[in-house]
Residue, then its C-alpha position, 0 to 999 in steps of 0.5 A: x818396460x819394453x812398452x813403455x819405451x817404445x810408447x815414449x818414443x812414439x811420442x817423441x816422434x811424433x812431437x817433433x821434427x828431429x832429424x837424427x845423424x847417422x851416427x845415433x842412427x848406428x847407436x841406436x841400432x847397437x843399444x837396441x841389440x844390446x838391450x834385446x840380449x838382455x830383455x832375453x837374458x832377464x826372461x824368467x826361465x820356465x818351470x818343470x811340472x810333472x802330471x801323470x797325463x802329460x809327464x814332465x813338461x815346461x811351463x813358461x811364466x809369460x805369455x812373451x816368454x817366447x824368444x820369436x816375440x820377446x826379440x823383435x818387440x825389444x829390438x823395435x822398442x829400444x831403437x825407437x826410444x834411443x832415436x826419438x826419445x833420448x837422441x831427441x832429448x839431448x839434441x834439444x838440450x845439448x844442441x847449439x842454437x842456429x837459425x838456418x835459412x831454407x827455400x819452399x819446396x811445397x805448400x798446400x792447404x790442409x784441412x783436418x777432419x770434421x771430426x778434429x778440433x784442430x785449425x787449419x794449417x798450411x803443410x810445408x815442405x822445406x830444404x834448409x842449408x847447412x854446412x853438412x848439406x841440404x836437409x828437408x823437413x815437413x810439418x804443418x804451420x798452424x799459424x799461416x791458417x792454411x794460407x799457400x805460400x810461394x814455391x821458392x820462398x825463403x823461410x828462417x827456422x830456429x834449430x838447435x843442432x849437435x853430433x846426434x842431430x837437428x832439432x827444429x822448431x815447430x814454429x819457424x821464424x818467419x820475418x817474410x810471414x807478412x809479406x808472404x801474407x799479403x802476396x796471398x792474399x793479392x793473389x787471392x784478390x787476382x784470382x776473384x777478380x778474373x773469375x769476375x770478368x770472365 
């Protein structure tokens, strides 16, 4: 069970850019110890045995009976799951839609591996307004096909925000996309041109 809650939220961390408050970071914190006390409280308890070499001694039933392994495992497994998982879920669901303005702050070029199947993608690093403050997010935006775009730009994302947080889209709403498409590619076009005449 453990297992399978840590696994989920792993995979809903890495499927998102969910920004969690600090409040479900302190939630978190608290059901994860609350759900340790229990994974150790529900442990089968060990049997006795009894053998002439050894006299009567304890056996535990599991391997991960042990209390040193059992706690951190739980406590790392719940917290991830209620943060990245549960909080990731309601925020996208009970959030209120919001579309946030936000300026370029970094963007470069990403090439995966020759190994990977996956396309080129530009790796943006954003600052969004909000009425709590700046908050940051980075992905990779497969559709701009790693195509740079300018420091300072101005960028729309969809959001859907609530007391656990703010879940942003991975395909930001882009109205400058075309026209930061073709600043690139007069950039581009600049550069060629300059190599040219030297």
């Amino acid at each position: 069970m453990l297992a399978i809650a840590g696994l989920l939220g792993v995979i809903g961390f890495a499927n998102s850019d969910f920004q969690p408050s600090k409040g479900l970071l302190v939630a978190a914190g608290v059901i994860a110890v609350a759900g340790a006390c229990w994974a150790a409280w529900a442990q089968p308890k060990p049997e006795e045995v009894y053998s002439p070499l050894y006299g009567r001694r304890r056996l535990a039933r599991s391997p991960y009976s042990p209390i040193w392994v059992l706690l951190p495992v739980a406590l790392v497994a719940i917290w991830v799951f209620t943060i990245y998982g549960a909080g990731m879920f309601l925020a996208s669901v009970v959030g209120v839609q919001h579309t946030r303005s936000g300026i370029v702050t970094y963007s470069a070029r990403h090439e995966p591996s020759g190994r990977s199947r996956r396309p080129a993608c530009t790796a943006l690093s954003v600052v969004l307004e909000t009425e709590r403050g700046p908050v940051y997010i980075g992905h990779c935006d497969v559709h701009l096909g790693g195509i740079i775009l300018p420091t300072g730009m101005r960028v729309t994302y969809r959001t859907r925000e609530s007391a656990l947080g703010m879940f942003a889209d991975r395909e930001p709403a882009l109205p400058q996309l075309d026209s930061a498409l073709e600043m690139a590619k007069r950039a581009e076009q600049q550069a060629a041109r300059a190599l040219e005449r030297r």
